[in-house]
N, C-alpha and C positions, 0 to 999 in steps of 0.2 A: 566309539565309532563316530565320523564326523558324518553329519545329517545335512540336511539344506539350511536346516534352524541355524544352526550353529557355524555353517560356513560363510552363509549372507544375511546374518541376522535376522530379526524381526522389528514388525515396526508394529505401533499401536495408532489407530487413527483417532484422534484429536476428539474428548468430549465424548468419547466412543469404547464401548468392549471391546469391539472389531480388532484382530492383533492376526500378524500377517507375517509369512516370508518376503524376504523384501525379492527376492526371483519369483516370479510370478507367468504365467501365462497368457499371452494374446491370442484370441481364438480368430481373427479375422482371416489369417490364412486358411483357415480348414472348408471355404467355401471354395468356388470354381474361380476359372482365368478371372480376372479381374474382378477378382471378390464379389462374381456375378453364378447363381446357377448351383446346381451338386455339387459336391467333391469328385476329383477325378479319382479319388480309392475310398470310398465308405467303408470299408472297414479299417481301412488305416486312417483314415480319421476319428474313429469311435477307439482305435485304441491307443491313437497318440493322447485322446483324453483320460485315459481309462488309466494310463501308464502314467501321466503328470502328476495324477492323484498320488499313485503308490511311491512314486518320486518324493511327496513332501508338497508339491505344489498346493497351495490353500489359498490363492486368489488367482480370478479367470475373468479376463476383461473379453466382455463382445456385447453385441450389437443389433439391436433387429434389422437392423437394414443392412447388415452384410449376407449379402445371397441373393435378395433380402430375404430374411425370415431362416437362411439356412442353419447359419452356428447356431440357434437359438435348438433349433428342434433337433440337434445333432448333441449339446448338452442336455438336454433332456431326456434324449431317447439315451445316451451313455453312463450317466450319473444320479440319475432320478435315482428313488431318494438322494436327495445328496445329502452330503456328509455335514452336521452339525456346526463344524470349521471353516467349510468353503463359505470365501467371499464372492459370489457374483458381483460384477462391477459392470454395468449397460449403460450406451449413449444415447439423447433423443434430439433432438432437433432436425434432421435431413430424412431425404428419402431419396429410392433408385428406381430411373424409370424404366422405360422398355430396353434402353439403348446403355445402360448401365452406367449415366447421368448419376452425381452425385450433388441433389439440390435441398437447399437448406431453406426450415420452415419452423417457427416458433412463437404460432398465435397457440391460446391456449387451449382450442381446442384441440390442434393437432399434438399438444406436449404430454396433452391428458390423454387420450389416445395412442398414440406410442407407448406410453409407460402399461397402459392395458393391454397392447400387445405384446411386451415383452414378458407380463406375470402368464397371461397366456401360454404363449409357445413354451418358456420356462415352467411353466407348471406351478407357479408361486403365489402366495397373497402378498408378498411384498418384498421390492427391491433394494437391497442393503445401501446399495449406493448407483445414483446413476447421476450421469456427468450431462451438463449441461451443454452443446456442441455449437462453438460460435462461428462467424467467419473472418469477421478481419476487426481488427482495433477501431474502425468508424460503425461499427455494429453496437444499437441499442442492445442492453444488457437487462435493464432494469425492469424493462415489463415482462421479459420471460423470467427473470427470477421469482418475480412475484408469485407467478405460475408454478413454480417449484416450489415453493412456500407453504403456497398453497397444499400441492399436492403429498407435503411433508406431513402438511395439520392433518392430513385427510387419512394418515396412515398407508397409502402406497408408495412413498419413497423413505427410507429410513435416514438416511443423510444424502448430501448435493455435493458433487465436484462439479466443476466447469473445466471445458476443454477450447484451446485455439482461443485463446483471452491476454491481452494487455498486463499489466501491473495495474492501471487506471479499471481495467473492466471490471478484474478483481478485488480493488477497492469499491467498485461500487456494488457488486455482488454480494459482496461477506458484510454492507452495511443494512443488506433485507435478509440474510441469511445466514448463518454459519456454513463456510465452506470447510469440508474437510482433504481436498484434494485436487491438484492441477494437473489436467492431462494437454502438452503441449510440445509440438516437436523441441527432440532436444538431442545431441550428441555427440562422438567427439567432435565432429567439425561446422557441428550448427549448435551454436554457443550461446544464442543471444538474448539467454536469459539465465548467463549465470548469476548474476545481480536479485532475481526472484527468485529462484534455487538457493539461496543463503538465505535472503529475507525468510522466505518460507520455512527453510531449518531451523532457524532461532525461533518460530510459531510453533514449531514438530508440524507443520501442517507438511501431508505427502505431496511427491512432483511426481509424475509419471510420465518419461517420455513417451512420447511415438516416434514410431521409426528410429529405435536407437542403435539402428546397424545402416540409417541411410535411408529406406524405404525404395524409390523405384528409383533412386541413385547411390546406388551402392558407394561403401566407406572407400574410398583408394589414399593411402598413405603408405610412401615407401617408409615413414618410420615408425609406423605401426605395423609393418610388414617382419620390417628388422626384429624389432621386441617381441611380436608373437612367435617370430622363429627364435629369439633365444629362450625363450619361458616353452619350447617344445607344444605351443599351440595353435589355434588357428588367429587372422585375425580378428574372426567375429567374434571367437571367445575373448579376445585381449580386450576388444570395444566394449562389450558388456560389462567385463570386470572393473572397469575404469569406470563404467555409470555409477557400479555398485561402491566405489570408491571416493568419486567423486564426491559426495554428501551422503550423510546416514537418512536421511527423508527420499533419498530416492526407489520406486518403488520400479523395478524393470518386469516389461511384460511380453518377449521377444515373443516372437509366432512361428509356426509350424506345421506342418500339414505331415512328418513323419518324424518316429521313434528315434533312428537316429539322430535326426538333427538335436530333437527334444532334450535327450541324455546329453548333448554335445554344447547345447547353452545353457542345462542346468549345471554341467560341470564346469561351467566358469564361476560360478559363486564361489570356489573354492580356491581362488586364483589370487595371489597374490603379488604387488610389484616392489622392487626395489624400491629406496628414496628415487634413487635417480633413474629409472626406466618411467616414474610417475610423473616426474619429473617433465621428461623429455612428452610426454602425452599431454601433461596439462598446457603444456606452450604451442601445441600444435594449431 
């Protein structure tokens, strides 16, 4: 019988036990309108997580400051105990104010503090992995990694990704640290880092886009429209399956806030293209 294992492979993260489906879950959607507030269905939210599990899913990226504080205590209240396998994967650096402002902050006492709230609401002593959250390529880099170093020595972070980082950021990150993973927008029509996406394959270090359906600009390609109608799918399943194709280091973590959708981009892992249907996507 074909599994999630065995449809989208697995990946092993660098220097690491850590060993993963490369179809993965983004918990960010399971909070309110703009990733501010409740779920608008609390139980469909607790069992779109409940159901990813029995799916295969064994990695779930979120956030304290999405809700803020919601995904956190919605994996917790759904998965406590969690399962031996699961990878939690958390971001720190930003916060959300009253007005649902996303501002970004990374002196060290706010880094060390974020990461105490996420063992917190998570229910954890220590976080497998948490992504360090930048904002633009003219952003110091090197004094919050430090921070992260730190907080590595200290046993609360078990390994470091960094997210929204340069090629340059990242070389200057992985020389105070071991990165094991880059979380940066990426997909089929925002491309511009396929040049770090190979760099990074020939490390095995993982890429994890965001937003790899678009984000609050959804994907529009009349010939990604064409191909998913000839392969009898949708086109977000066609997008995702082309991530998963695209490089074996890519780790995809689309989101969801219901069951069907859920079932509906794990079964793109199982997808596969023509030469020339893959073709025609990588040239887009």
């Amino acid at each position: 019988m074909t599994t999630l294992a065995t449809a989208a492979g697995r990946f092993t993260f660098p220097g690491t036990q850590l060993s993963v489906n490369r179809m993965g879950y983004g918990a960010m959607q399971l909070a309110g309108p703009h990733v501010m507030g409740p779920p608008k269905d609390r139980p469909e939210a607790l069992a779109v997580l409940r159901e990813a599990l029995a799916l295969g899913i064994d990695h779930i990226d979120t956030s304290d400051f999405y809700g803020p504080h919601v995904t956190n205590a919605l994996l917790h209240e759904a998965l406590a105990p969690y399962p031996r396998n699961l990878v939690l994967v958390s971001k720190i650096g930003a916060w959300r104010d009253a007005q649902g402002g996303w501002n970004l902050r990374r002196d060290a006492e706010f880094l060390r503090q974020s990461v105490l709230d996420n063992l917190t609401r998570l229910g954890l002593e220590r976080m497998e992995i948490v992504n360090l959250r930048m904002g633009g390529p003219e952003d110091d880099i090197a004094t919050p990694m430090k921070t992260m170093r730190a907080l590595q020595d200290e046993g609360l972070i078990g390994h470091i990704g960094v997210s929204t980082v340069s090629a340059e950021q990242l070389r200057i990150a992985r020389d105070i640290a071991p990165v094991i993973c880059v979380q940066n927008q990426y997909n089929l029509a925002h491309r511009e880092d396929d040049a770090m996406i190979d760099a990074l394959a020939e490390e095995g270090i993982a890429y994890v886009p965001y937003f790899p359906l678009g984000g609050f600009t959804p994907l529009q390609s009349a010939k990604l429209d064409s191909i998913a109608a000839d392969m009898g799918v949708s086109p977000q399943q066609a997008a995702l399956a082309w991530l998963l194709a695209r490089s074996p280091n890519i780790l995809v973590i689309p989101g969801t806030s219901r069951r069907a959708h859920l079932r509906d981009n794990i079964a793109a892992a199982g997808l596969r293209f023509s030469p020339e249907q893959k073709a025609a996507l990588d040239a887009l």
